[in-house]
N, C-alpha and C positions, 0 to 999 in steps of 0.2 A: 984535855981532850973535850970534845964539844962546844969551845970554847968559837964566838961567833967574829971572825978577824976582818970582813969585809960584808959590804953592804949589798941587794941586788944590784943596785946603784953601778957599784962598782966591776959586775961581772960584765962580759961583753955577748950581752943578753940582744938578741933580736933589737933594731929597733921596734918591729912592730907590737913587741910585747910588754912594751915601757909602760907603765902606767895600768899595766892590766890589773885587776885583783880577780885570784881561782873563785870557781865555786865553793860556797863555803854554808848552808843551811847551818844554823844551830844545831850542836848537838847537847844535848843535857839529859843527867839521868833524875828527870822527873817521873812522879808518878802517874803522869798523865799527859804522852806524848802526840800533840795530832797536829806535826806541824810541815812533816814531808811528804805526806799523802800516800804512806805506808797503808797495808792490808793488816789492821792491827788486833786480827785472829789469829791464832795461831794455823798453823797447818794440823789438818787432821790424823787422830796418830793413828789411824792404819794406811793414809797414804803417807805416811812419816816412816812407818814400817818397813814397805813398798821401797819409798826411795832409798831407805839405809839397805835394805840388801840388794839394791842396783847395783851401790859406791860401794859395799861390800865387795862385789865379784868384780866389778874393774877394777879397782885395789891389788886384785891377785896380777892384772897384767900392766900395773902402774909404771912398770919399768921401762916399756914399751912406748911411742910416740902414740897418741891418739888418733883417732879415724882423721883426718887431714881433712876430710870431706862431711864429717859429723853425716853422714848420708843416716842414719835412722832417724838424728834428731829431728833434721829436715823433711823426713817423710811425716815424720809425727805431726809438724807442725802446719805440715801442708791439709790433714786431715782434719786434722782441727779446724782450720782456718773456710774446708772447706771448698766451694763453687770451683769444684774440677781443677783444684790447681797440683801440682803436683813438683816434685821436691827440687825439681832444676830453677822452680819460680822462687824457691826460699831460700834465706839468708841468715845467717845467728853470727852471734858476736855475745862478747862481755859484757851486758846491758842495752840498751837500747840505746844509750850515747854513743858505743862502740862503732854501732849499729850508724848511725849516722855519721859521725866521724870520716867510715868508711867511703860512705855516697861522696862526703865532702873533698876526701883525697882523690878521690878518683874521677868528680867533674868539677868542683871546686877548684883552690890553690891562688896563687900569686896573678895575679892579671884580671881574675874572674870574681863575681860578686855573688852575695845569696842576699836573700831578702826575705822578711816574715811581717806581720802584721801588730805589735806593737799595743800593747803589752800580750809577750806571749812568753815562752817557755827562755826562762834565761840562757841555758846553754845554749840555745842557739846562735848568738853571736859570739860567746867565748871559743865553742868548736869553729866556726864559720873564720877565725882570727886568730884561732891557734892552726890552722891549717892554709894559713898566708891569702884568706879571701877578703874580700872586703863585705861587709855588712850593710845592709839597708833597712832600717828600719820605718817599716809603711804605716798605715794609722786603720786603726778603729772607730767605730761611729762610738758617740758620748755614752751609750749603754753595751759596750766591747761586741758588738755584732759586726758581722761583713757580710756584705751583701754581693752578689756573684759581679755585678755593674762596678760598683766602687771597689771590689781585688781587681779585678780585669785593668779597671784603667791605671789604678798605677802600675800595675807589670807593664800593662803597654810601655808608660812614661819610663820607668824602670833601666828596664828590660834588662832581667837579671840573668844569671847560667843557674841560679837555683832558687827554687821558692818554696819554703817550709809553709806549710796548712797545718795548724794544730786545731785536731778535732776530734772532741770536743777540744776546746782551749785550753791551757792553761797557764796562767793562773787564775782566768775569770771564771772557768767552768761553762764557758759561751758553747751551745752548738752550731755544728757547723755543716749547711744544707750541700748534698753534691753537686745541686746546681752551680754552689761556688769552683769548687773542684775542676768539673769542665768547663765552666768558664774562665776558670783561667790556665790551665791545658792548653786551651784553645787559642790562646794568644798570645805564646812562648813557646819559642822551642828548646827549652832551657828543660833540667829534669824536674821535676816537682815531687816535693815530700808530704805525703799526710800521713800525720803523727797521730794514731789511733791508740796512744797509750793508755788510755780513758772508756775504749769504745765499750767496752762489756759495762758500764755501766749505765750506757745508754739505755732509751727505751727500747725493750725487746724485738720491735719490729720497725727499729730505725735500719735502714739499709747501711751493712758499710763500704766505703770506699773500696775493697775487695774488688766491688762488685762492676767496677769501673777500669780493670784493671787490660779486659780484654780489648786490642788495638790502638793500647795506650800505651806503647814500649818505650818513654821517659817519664812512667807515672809510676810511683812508689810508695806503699803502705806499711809502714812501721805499727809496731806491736812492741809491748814488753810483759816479761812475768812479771815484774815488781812488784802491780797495782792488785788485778782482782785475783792473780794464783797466789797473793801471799807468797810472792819467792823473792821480796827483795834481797836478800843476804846473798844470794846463788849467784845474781846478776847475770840475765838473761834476757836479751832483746832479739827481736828477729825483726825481719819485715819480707813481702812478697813483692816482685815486679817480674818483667819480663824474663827470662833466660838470659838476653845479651847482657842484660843491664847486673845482674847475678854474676854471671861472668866475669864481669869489669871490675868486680871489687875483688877477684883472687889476686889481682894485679896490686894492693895494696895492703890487703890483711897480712900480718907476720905470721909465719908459719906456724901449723897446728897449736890455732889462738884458742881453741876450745877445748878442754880440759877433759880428757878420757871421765874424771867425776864428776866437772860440767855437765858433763853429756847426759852420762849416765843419770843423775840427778832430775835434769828438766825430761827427760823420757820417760822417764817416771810419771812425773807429776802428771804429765801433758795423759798418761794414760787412766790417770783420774780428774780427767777434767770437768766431767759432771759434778763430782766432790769439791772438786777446790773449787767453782763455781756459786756452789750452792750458797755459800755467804752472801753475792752481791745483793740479792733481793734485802737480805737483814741491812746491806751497809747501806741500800739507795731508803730503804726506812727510816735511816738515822740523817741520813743528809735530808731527807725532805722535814723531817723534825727539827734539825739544826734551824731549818730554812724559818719556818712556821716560828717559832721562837726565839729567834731574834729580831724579826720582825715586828713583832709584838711586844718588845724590849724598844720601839723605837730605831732601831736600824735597820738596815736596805739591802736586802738579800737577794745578791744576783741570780739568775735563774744557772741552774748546773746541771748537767747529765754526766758528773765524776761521782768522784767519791770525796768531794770536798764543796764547801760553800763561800763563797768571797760576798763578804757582807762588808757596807760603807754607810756613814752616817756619823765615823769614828771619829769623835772633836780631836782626840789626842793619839793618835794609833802609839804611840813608843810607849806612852804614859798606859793606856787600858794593855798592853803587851807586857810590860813589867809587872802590873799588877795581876793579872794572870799568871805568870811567871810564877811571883809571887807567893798564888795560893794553890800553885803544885800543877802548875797546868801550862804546855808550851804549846802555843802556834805560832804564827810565820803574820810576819810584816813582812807583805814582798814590795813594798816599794811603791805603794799608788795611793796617791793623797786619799788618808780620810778614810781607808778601807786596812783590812786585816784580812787573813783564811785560816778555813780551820776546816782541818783532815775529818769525815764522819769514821769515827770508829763503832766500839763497841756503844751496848746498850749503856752503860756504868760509864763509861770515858764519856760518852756524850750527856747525860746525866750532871757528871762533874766539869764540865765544859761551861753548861748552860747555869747551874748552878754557881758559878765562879762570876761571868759576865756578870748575873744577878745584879751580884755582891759587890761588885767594882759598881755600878750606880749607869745612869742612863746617859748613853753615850759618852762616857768618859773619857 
């Protein structure tokens, strides 16, 4: 039994998924993990409290199908989120991949194209290609900035049915002005996605996308708890758009995709969101020390409004990556000559971070 008799090779697999490889981040149990840009505090134990006697009391009617319409999570999240919107405009799923996925089955698919800006969020073309669209990968200027002029025109050239906007970015940690957002709105009629999975760790009085939301009924702003709620394990992503556009994705989601302890779980949290909040000031302290200090090590520390730093100047990224490894410490080679990232965690994580670099020698 489990015995491996045939190859993918050999299954009569999609052509179009020939050659794919999944997502697949490093996982290891080091003692100093900051390589997926996890929220790497814990959750506070009295809203830990809080959420166990939510899952508690749905538990008693677990027998039962869950709200189909998650209609409290959706209020919640509308509150949060804020500028008059309310729970017809909100949408949740099983992460924020979920969350996209959805957009992609529902304007995306076989005929139709999506397009992002390059180097940006990997799943975006694996979802964009496992859901039969074609991918377009657009460019960034030499320091991963986009300017609202250089998106506009290649959408023009383009002219995609979807346009993912990560903003801030990632993996550079680039931000990303609205003036891009409407400008390139403006000249597509395609839907547009901006990916605000990062935005809470922006600066406090950067506007978000939200805020662009009104008469723009193919524009779409994702969110996830992952990053500054500390909820990746729950796996919870939403985003806000129009009603019609909300509507359109019941037409693809599997039924009652959100889990009565789902639910329960992120209503919780969402209703300490001041609490689970209160960390980001500590994590944007560590990312701006990351910054300042490897800088000062001789490498080149891109500017970031996450909760991670993509620093380049790395003669050997695989070689300075193993040697980290090494001495109990993982971050992420994502792929871009010469550079590395590394998640800001805690006070101590980032500490043994900086400490470790050290130690591995100058630009290694």
């Amino acid at each position: 039994m489990g015995e491996v008799t045939v190859r993918l090779d050999d299954l009569p697999l999609r052509d179009d998924l020939r050659g794919m490889t999944p997502y697949g981040a490093p996982q290891a149990a080091l003692p100093v993990a900051l390589n997926v840009n996890e929220n790497t505090h814990p959750v506070p134990s009295e809203v830990a409290d809080d959420i166990l006697d939510a899952i508690a009391r749905a538990l008693r009617d677990v027998n039962r199908y869950p709200d189909r319409e998650f209609t409290g999570l959706r209020e919640a999240f509308a509150d949060y989120l804020g500028h008059g919107l309310v729970r017809e405009q909100i949408w949740a799923a099983n992460g924020s991949n979920e969350v996209l996925q959805h957009v992609l089955q529902a304007f995306g698919g076989p005929g139709r194209r999506a397009m992002g800006f390059a180097p940006t969020y990997s799943m975006y073309p694996i979802l964009t290609r496992a859901t039969g669209a074609e991918w377009i990968a657009g460019e960034r200027e030499h320091d991963f900035t986009l300017s609202a002029a250089f998106a506009a025109e290649q959408v023009v050239r383009e002219n995609p049915d979807i346009v993912f906007l990560c903003a801030p970015n990632n993996p550079t940690g680039t931000p990303l002005g609205l003036d891009v957002i409407e400008a390139v709105y403006a000249v597509t009629d395609g839907i547009v996605i901006v990916d605000e999975a990062y935005q809470e760790f922006a600066p406090h009085d950067e506007p978000s996308a939200v805020t662009l939301l009104p008469g723009r009924p193919r524009l779409v702003v994702s969110r996830t708890m992952s990053k500054a709620f500390a909820f990746a394990g729950a796996r919870v992503g939403y985003l806000a758009a129009d009603p019609a556009l909300v509507d359109a994705l019941r037409l693809v989601r599997l039924p009652y995709h959100l889990s009565a302890l789902t639910q329960a779980a992120a209503t919780a949290a969402l209703g300490h969101a001041d609490t689970m909040l209160s960390m980001v000031d500590e994590i944007v302290a560590q990312r701006d020390r990351i910054s300042a200090t490897v800088a000062a090590l001789g490498y080149t520390a891109h500017e970031s409004w996450t909760n991670f730093v993509l620093f380049g100047g790395v003669d050997d990224p695989a070689a300075t990556w193993q040697a980290l490894y090494d001495r109990g410490v993982l971050i992420r080679d994502v792929g871009i000559a010469h550079h590395l990232r590394v998640t800001a965690g805690t006070a101590d994580e980032t500490t043994a971070f900086l400490d470790a670099l050290a130690s591995v020698g100058s630009r290694a």
